[in-house]
N, CA, C and O atoms as a printed pandas DataFrame, in Angstrom:
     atom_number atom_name residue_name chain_id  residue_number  x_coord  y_coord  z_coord
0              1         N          UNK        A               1  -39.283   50.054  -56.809
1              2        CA          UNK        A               1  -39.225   48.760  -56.151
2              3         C          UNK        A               1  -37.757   48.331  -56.118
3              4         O          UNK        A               1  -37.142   48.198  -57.177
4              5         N          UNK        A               2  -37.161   48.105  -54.899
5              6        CA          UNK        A               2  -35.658   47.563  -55.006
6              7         C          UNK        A               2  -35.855   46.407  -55.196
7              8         O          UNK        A               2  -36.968   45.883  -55.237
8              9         N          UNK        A               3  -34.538   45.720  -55.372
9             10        CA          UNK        A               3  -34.150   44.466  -55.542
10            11         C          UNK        A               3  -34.796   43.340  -54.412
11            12         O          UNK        A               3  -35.382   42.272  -54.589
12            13         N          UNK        A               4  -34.459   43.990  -53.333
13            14        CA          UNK        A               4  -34.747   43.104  -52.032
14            15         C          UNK        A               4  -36.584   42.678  -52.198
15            16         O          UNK        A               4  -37.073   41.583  -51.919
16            17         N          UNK        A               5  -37.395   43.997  -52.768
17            18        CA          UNK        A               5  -38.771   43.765  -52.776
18            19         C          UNK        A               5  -39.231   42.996  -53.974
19            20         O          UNK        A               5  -40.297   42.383  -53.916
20            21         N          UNK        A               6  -38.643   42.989  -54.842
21            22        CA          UNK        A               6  -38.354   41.787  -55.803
22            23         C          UNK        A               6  -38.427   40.790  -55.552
23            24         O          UNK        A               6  -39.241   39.994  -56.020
24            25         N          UNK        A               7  -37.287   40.494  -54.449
25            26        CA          UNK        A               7  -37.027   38.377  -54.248
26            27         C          UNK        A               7  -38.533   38.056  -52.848
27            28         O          UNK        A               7  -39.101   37.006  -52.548
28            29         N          UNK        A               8  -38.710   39.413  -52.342
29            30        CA          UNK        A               8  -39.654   38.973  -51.307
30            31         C          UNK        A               8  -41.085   38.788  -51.861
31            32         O          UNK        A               8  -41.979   38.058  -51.433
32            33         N          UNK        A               9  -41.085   39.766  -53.088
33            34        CA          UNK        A               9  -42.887   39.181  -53.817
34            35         C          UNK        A               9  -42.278   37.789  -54.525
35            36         O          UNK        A               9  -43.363   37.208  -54.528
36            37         N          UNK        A              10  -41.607   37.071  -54.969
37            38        CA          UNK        A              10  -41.583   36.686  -55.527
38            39         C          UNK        A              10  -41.970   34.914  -54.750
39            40         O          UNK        A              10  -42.764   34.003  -54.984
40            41         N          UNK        A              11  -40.768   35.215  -53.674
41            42        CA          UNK        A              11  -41.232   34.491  -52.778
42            43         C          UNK        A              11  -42.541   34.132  -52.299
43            44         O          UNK        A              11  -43.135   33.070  -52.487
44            45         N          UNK        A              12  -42.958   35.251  -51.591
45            46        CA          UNK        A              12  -44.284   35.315  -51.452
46            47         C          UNK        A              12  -45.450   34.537  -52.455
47            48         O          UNK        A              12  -46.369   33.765  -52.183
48            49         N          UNK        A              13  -45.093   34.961  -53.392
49            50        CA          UNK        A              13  -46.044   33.884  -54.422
50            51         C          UNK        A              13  -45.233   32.905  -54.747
51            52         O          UNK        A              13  -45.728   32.719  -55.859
52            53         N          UNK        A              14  -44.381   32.118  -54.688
53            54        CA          UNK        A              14  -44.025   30.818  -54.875
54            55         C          UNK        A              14  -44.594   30.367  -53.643
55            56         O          UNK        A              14  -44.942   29.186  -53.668
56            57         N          UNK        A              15  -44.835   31.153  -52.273
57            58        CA          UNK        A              15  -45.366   30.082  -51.038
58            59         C          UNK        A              15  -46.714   30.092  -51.460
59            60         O          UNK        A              15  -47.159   29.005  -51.831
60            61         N          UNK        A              16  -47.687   31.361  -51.495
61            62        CA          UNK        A              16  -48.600   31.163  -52.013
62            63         C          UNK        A              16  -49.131   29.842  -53.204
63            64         O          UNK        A              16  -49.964   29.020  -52.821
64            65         N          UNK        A              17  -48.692   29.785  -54.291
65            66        CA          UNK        A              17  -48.447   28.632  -54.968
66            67         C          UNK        A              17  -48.751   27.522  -54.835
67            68         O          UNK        A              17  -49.559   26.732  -55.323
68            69         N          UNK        A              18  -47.413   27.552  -53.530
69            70        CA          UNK        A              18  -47.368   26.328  -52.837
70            71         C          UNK        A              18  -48.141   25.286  -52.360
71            72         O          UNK        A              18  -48.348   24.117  -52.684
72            73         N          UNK        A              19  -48.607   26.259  -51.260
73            74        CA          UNK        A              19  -49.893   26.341  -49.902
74            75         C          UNK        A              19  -51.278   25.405  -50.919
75            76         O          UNK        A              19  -51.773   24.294  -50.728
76            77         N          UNK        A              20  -51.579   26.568  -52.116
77            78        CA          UNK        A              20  -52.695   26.364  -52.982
78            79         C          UNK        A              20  -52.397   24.983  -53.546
79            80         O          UNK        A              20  -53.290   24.142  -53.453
80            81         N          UNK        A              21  -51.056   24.600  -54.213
81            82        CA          UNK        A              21  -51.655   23.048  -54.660
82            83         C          UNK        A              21  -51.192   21.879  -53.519
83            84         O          UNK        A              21  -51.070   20.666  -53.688
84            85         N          UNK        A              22  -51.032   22.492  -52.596
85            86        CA          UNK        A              22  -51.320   21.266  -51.503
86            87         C          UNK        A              22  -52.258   21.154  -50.838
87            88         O          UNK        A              22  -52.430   20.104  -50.219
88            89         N          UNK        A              23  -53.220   22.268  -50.750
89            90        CA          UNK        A              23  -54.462   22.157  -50.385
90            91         C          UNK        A              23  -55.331   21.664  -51.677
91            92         O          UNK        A              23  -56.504   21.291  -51.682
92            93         N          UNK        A              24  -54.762   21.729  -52.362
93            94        CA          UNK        A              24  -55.975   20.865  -53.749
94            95         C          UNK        A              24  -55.746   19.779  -53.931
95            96         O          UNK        A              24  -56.591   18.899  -53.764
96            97         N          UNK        A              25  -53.987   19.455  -54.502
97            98        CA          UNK        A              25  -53.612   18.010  -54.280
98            99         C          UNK        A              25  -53.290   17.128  -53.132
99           100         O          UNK        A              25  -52.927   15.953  -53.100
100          101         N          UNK        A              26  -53.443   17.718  -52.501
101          102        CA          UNK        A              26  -52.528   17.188  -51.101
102          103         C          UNK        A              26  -52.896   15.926  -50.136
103          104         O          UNK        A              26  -53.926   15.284  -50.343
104          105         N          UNK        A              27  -52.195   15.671  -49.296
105          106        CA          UNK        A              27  -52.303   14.584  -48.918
106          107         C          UNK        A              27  -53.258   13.875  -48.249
107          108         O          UNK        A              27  -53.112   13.672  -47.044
108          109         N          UNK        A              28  -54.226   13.461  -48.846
109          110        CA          UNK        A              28  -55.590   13.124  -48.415
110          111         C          UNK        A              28  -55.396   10.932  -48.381
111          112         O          UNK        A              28  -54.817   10.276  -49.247
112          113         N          UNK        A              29  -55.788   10.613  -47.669
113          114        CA          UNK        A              29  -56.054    9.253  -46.893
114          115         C          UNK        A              29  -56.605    8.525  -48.262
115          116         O          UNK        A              29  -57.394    8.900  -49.130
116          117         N          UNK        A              30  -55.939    7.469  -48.096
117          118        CA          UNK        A              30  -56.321    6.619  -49.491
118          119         C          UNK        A              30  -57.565    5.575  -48.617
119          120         O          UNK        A              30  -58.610    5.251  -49.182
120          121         N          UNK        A              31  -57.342    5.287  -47.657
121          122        CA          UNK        A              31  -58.794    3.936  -46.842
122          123         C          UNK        A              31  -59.453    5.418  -46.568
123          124         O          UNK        A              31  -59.038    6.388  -45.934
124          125         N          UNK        A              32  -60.911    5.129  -47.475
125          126        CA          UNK        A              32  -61.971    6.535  -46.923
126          127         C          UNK        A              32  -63.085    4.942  -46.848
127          128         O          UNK        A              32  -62.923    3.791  -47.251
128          129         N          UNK        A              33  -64.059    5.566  -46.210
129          130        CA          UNK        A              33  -65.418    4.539  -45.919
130          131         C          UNK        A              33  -66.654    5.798  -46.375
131          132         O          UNK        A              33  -66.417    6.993  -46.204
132          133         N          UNK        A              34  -67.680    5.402  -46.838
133          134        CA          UNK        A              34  -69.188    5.877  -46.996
134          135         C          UNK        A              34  -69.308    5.276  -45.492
135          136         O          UNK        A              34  -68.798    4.298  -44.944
136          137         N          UNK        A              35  -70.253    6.344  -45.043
137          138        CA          UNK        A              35  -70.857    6.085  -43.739
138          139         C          UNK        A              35  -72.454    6.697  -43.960
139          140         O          UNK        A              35  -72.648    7.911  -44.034
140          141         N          UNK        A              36  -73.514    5.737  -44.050
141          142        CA          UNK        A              36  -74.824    5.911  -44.450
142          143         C          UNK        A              36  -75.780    5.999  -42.784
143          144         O          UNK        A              36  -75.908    5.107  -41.945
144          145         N          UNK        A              37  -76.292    7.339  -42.771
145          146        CA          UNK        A              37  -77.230    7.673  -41.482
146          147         C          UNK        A              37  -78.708    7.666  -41.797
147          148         O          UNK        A              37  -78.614    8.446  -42.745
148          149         N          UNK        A              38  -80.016    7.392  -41.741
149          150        CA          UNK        A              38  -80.810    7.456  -41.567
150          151         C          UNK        A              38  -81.413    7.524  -40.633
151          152         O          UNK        A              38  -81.553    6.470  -40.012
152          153         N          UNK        A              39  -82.016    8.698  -40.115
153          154        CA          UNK        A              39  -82.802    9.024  -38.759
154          155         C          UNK        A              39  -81.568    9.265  -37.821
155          156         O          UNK        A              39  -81.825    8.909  -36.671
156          157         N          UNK        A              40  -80.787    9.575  -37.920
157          158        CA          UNK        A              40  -79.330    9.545  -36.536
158          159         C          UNK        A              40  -78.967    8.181  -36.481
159          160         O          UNK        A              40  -78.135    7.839  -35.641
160          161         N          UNK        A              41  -79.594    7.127  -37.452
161          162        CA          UNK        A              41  -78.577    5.973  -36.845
162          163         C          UNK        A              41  -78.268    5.488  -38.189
163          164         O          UNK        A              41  -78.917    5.395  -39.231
164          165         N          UNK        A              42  -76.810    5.146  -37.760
165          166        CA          UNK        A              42  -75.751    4.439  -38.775
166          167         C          UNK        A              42  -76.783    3.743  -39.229
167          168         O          UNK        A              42  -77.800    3.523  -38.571
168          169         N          UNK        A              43  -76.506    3.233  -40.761
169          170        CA          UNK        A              43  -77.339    1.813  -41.272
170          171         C          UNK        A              43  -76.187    1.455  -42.166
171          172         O          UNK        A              43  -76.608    0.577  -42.920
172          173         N          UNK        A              44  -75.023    1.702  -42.415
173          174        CA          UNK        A              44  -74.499    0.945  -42.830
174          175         C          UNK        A              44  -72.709    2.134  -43.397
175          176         O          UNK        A              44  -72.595    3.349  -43.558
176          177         N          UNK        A              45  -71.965    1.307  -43.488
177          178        CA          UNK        A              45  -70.708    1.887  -43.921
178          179         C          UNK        A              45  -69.572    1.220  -44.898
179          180         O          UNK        A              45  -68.679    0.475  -44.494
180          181         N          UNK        A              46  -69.760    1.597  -46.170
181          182        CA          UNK        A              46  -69.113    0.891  -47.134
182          183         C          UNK        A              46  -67.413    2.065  -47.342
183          184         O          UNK        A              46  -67.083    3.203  -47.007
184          185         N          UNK        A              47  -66.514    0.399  -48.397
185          186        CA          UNK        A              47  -65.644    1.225  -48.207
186          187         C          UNK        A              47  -65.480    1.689  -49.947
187          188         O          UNK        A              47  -65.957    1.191  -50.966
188          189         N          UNK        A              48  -64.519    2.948  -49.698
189          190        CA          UNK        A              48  -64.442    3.505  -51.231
190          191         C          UNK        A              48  -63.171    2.817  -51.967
191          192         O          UNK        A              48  -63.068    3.009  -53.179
192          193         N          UNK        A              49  -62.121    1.965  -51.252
193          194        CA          UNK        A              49  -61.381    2.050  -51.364
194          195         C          UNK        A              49  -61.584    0.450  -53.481
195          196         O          UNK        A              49  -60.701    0.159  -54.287
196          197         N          UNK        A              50  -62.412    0.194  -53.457
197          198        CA          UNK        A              50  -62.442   -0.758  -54.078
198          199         C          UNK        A              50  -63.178   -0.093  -55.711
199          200         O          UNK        A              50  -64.175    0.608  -55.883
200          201         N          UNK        A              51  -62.277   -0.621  -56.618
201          202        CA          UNK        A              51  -62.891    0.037  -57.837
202          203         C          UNK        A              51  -63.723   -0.578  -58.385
203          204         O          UNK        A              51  -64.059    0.141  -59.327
204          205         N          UNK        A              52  -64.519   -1.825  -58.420
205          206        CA          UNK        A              52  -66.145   -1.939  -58.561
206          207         C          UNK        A              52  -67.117   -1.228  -58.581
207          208         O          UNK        A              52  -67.251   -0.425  -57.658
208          209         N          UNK        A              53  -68.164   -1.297  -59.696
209          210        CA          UNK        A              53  -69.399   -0.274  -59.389
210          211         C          UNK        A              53  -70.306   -1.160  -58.241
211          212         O          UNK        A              53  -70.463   -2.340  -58.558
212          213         N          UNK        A              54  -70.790   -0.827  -57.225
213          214        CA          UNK        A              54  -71.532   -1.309  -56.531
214          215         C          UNK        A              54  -73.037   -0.309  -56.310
215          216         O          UNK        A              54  -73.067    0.902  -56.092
216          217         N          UNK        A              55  -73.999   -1.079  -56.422
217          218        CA          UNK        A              55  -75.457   -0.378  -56.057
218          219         C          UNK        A              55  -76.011   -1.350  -54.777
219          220         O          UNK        A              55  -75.908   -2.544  -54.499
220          221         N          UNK        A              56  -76.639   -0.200  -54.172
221          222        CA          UNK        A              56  -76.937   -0.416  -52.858
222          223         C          UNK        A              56  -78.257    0.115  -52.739
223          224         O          UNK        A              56  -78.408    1.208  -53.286
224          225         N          UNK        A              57  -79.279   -0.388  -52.152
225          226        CA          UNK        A              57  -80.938   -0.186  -52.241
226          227         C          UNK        A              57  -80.833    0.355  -50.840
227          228         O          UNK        A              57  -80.107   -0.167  -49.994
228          229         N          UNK        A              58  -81.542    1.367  -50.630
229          230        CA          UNK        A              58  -81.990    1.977  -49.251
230          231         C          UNK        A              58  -83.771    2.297  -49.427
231          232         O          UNK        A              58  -84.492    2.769  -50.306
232          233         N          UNK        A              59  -83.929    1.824  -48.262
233          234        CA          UNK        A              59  -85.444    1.888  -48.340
234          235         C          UNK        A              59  -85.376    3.500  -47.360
235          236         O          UNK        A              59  -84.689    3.840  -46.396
236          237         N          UNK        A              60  -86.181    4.032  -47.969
237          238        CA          UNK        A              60  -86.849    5.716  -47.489
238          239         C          UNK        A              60  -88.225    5.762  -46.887
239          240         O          UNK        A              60  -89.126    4.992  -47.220
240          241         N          UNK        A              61  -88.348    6.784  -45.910
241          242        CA          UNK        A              61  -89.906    6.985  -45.794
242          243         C          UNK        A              61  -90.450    6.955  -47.166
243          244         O          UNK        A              61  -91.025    5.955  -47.596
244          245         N          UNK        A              62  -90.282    8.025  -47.860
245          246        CA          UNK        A              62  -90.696    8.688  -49.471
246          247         C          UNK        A              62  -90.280    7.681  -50.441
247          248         O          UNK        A              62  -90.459    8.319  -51.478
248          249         N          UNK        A              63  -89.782    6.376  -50.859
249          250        CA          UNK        A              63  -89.547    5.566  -51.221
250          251         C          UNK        A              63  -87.801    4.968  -51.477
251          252         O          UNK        A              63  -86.934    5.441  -50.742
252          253         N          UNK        A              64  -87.517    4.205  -52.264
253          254        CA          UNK        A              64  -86.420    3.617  -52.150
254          255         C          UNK        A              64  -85.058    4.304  -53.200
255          256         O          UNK        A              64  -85.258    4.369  -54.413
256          257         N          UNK        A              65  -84.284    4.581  -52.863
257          258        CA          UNK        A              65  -83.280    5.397  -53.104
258          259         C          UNK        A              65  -81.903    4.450  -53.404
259          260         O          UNK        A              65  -81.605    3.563  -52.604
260          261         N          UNK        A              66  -81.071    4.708  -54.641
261          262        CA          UNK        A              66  -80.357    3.384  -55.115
262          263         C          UNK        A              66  -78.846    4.762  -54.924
263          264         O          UNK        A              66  -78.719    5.974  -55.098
264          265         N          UNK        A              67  -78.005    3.629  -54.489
265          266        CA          UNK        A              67  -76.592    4.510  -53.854
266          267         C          UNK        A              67  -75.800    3.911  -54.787
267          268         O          UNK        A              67  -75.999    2.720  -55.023
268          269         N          UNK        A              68  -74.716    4.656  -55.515
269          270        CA          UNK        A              68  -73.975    3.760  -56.198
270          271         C          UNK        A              68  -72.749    4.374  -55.942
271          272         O          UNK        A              68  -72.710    5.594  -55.781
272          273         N          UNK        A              69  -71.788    3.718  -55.885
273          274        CA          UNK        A              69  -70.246    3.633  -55.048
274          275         C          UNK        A              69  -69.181    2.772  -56.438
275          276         O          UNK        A              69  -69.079    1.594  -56.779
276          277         N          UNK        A              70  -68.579    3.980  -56.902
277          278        CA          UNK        A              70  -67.893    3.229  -58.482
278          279         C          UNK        A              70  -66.831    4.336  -57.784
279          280         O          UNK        A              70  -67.016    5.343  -57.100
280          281         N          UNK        A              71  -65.551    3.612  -58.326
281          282        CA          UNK        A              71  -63.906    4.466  -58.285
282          283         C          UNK        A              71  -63.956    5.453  -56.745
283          284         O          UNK        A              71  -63.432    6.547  -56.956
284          285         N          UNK        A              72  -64.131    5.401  -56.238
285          286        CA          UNK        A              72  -63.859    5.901  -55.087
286          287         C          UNK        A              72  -64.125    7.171  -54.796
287          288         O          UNK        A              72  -63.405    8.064  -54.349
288          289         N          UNK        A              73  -65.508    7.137  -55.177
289          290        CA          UNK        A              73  -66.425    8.097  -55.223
290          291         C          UNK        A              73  -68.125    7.694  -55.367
291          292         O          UNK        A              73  -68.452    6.822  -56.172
292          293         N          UNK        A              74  -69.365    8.537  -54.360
293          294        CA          UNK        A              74  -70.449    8.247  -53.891
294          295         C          UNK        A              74  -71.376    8.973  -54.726
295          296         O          UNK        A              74  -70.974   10.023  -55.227
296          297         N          UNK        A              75  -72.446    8.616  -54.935
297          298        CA          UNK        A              75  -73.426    9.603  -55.343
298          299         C          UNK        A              75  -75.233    9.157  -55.412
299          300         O          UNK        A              75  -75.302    8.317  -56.309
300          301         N          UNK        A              76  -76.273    9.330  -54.984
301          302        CA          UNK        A              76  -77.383    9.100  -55.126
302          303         C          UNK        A              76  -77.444    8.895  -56.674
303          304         O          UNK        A              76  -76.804    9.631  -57.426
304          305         N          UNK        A              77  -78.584    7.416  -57.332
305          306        CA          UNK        A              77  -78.692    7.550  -58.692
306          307         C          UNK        A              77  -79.442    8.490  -58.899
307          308         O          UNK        A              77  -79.642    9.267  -57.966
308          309         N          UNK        A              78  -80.100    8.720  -60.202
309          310        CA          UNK        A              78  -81.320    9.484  -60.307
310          311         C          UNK        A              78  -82.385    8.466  -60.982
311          312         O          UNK        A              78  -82.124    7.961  -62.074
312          313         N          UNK        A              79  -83.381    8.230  -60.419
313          314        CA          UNK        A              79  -84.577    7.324  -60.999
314          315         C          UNK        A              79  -85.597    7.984  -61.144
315          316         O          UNK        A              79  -85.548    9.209  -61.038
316          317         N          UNK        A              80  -86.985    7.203  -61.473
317          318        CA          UNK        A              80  -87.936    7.722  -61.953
318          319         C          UNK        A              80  -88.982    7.447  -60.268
319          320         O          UNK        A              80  -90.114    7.841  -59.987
320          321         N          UNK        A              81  -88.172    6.781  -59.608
321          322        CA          UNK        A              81  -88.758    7.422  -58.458
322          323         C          UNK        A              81  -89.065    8.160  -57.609
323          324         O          UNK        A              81  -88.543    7.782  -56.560
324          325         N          UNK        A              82  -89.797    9.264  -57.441
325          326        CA          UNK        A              82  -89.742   10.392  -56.627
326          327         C          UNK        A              82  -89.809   10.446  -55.073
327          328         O          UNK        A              82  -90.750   10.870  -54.402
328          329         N          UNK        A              83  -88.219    9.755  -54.478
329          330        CA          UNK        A              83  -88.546    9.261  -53.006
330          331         C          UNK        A              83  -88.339   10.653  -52.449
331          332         O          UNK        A              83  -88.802   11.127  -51.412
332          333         N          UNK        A              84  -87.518   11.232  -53.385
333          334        CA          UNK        A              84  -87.472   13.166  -52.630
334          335         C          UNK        A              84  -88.028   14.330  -53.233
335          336         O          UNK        A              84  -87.568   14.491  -54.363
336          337         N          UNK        A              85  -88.846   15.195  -52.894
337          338        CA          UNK        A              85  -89.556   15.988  -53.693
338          339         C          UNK        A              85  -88.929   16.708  -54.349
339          340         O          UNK        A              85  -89.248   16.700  -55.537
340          341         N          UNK        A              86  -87.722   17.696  -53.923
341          342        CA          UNK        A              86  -86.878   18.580  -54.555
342          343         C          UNK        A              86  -85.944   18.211  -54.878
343          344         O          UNK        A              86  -85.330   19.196  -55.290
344          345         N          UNK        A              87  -84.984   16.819  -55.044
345          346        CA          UNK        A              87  -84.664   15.705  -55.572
346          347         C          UNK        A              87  -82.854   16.989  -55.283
347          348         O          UNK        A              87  -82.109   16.761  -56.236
348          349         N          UNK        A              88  -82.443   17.671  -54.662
349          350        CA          UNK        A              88  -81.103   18.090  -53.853
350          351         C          UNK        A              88  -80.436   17.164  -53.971
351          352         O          UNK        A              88  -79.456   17.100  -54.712
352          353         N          UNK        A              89  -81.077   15.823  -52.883
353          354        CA          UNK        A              89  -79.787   15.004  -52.523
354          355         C          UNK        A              89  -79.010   14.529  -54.200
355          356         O          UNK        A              89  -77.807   14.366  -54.402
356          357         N          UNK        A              90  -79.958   14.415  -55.051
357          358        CA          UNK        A              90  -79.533   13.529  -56.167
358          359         C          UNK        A              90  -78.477   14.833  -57.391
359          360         O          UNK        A              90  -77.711   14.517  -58.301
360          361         N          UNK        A              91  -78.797   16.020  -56.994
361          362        CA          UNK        A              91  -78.085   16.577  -57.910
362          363         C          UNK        A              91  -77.027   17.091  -57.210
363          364         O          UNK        A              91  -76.297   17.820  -57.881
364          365         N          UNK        A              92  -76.613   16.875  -55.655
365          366        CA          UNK        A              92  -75.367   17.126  -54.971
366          367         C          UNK        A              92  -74.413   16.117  -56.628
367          368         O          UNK        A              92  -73.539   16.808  -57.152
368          369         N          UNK        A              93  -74.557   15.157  -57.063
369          370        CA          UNK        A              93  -73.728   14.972  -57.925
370          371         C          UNK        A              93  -72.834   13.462  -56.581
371          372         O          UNK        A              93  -73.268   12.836  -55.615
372          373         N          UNK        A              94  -71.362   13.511  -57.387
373          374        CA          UNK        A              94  -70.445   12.688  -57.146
374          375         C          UNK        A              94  -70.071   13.353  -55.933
375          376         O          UNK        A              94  -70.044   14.584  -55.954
376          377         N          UNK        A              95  -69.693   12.563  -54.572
377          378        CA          UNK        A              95  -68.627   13.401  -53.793
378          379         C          UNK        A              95  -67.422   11.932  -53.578
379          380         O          UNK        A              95  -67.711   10.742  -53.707
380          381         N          UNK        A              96  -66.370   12.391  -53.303
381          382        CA          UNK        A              96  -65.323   11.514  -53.008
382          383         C          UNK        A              96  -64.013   12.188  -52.125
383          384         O          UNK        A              96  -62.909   11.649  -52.197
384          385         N          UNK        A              97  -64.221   13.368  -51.317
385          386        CA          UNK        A              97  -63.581   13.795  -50.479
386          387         C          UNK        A              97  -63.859   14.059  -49.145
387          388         O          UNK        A              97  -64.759   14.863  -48.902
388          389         N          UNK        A              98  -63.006   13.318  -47.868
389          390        CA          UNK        A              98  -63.422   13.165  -46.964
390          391         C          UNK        A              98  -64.045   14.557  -46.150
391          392         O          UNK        A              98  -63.262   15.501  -46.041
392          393         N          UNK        A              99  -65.640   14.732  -45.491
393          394        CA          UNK        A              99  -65.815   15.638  -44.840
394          395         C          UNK        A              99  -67.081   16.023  -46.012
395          396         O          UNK        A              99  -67.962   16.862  -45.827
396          397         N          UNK        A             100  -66.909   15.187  -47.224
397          398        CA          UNK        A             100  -67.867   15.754  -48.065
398          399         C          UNK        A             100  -69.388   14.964  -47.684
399          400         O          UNK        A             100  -69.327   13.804  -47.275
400          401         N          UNK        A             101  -70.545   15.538  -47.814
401          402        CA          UNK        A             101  -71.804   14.534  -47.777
402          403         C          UNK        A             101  -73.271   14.835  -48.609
403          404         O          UNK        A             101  -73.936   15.839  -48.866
404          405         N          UNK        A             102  -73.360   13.618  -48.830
405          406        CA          UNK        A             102  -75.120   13.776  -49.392
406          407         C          UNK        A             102  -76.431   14.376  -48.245
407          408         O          UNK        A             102  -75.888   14.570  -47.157
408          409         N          UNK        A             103  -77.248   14.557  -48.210
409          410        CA          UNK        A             103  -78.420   15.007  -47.437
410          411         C          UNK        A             103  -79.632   15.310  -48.044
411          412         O          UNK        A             103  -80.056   16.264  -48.697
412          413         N          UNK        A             104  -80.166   14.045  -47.585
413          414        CA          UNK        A             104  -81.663   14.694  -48.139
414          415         C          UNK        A             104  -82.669   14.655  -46.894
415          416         O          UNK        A             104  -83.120   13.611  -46.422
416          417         N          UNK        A             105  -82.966   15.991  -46.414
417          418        CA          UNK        A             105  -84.021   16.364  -45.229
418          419         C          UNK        A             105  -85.268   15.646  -45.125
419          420         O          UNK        A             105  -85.511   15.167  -44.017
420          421         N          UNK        A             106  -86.073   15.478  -46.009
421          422        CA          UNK        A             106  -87.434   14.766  -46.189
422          423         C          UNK        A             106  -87.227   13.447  -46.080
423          424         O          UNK        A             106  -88.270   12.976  -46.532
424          425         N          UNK        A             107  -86.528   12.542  -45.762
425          426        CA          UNK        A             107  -86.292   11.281  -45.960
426          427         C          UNK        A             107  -84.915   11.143  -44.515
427          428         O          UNK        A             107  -84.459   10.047  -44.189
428          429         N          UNK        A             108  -84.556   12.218  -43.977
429          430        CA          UNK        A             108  -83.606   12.040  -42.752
430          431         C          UNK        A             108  -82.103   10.943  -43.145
431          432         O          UNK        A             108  -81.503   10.130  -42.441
432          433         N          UNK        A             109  -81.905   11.371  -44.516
433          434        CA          UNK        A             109  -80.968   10.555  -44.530
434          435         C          UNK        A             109  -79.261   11.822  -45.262
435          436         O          UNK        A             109  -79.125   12.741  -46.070
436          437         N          UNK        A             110  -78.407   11.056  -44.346
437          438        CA          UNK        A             110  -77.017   11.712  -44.278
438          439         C          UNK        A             110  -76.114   10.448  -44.929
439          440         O          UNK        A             110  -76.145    9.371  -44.333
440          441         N          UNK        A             111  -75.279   10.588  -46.199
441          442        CA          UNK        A             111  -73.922   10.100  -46.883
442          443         C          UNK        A             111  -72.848   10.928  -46.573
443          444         O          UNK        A             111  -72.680   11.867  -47.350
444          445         N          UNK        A             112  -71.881   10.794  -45.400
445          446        CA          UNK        A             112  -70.906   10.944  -45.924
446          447         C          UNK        A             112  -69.278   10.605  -45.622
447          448         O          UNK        A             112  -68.958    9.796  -44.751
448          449         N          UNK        A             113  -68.440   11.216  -46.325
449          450        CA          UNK        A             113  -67.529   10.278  -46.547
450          451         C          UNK        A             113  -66.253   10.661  -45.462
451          452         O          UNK        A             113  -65.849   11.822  -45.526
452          453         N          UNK        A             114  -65.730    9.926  -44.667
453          454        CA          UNK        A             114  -65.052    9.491  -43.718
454          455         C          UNK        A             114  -63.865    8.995  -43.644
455          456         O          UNK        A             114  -63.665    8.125  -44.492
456          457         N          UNK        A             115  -62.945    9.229  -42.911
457          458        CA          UNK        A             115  -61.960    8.591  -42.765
458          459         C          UNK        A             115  -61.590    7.501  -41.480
459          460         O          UNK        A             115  -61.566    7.808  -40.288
460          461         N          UNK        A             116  -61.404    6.600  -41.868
461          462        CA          UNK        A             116  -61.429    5.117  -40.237
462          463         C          UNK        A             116  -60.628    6.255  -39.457
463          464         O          UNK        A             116  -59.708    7.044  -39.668
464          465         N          UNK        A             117  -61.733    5.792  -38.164
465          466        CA          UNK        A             117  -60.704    6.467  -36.505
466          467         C          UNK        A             117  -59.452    6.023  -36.445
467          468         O          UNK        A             117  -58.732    6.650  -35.669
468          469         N          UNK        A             118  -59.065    5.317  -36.904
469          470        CA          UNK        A             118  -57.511    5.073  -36.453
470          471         C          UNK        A             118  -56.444    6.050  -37.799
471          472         O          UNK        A             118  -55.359    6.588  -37.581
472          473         N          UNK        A             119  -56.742    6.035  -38.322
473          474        CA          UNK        A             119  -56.287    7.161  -39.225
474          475         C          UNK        A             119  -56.267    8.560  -38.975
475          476         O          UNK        A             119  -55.259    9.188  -39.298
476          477         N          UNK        A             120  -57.152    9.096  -38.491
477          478        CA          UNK        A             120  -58.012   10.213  -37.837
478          479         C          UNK        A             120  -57.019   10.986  -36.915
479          480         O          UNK        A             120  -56.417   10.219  -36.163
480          481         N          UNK        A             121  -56.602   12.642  -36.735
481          482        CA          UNK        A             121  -55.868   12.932  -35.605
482          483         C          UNK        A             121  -56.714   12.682  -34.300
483          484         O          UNK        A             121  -57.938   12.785  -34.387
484          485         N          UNK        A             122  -56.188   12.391  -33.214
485          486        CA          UNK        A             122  -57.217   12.319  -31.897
486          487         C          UNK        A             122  -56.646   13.775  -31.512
487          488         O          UNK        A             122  -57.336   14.213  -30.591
488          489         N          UNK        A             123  -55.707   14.619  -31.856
489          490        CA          UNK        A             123  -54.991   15.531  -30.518
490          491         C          UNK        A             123  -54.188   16.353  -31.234
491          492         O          UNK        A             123  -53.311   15.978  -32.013
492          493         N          UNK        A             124  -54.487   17.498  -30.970
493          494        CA          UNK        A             124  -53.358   18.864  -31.574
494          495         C          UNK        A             124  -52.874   19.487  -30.568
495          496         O          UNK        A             124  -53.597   20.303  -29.997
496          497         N          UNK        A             125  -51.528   19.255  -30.102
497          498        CA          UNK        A             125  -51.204   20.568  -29.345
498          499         C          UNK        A             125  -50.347   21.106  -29.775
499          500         O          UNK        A             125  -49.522   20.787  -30.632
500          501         N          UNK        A             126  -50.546   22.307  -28.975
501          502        CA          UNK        A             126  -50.014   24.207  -29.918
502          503         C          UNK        A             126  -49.122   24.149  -28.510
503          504         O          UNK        A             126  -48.368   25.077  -28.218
């Protein structure tokens, strides 16, 4: 291995490196909103940006489902109500990154988390 192939791996993994903690840390939108769908239609859109625990009641076909929105991050509770049979949506856990979402099929309901359109790119050109 010469010298020259030396500074070029080396390089190579310092970009590598790089790339990797800016895609982990990187610059992600501090105003995110919960955007709550049931059946295809919006029912409501809270924002994350506020560090309060807030609970939020959603009524379900299969029964009523409690949303709780603490530090800027979403997650279905878990109760002793069985509004979902295979209870998925509730062990998706915490999400708090935009593009991330809850879903539970039997009940037609979609959480997830968003960034306001005006923030949003409209247009890439190459």
């Amino acid at each position: 291995m010469t010298r020259g192939d030396r500074w070029l791996l080396i390089l190579l993994v310092i970009l590598s490196l790089t790339l990797l903690a800016w895609k982990t840390w990187g610059f992600h939108s501090t105003a995110q909103q919960v955007q709550v769908f049931q059946a295809g239609e919006k029912v409501m859109s809270l924002n994350l940006q506020e560090q309060k625990r807030h609970l939020v009641q959603l009524s379900l076909p299969g029964g009523v489902a409690t949303l709780e929105v603490k530090e800027g991050a979403v997650r279905l509770v878990p109760t002793n109500d069985q509004f979902c049979p295979e209870q998925i949506c509730i062990r998706t856990g915490w999400i708090k990154k935009p593009g991330e979402s809850i879903i539970c099929v039997p009940n037609q309901l979609v959480i997830r988390i968003m960034i306001p359109a005006e923030e949003r790119i409209d247009a890439v050109i190459r």
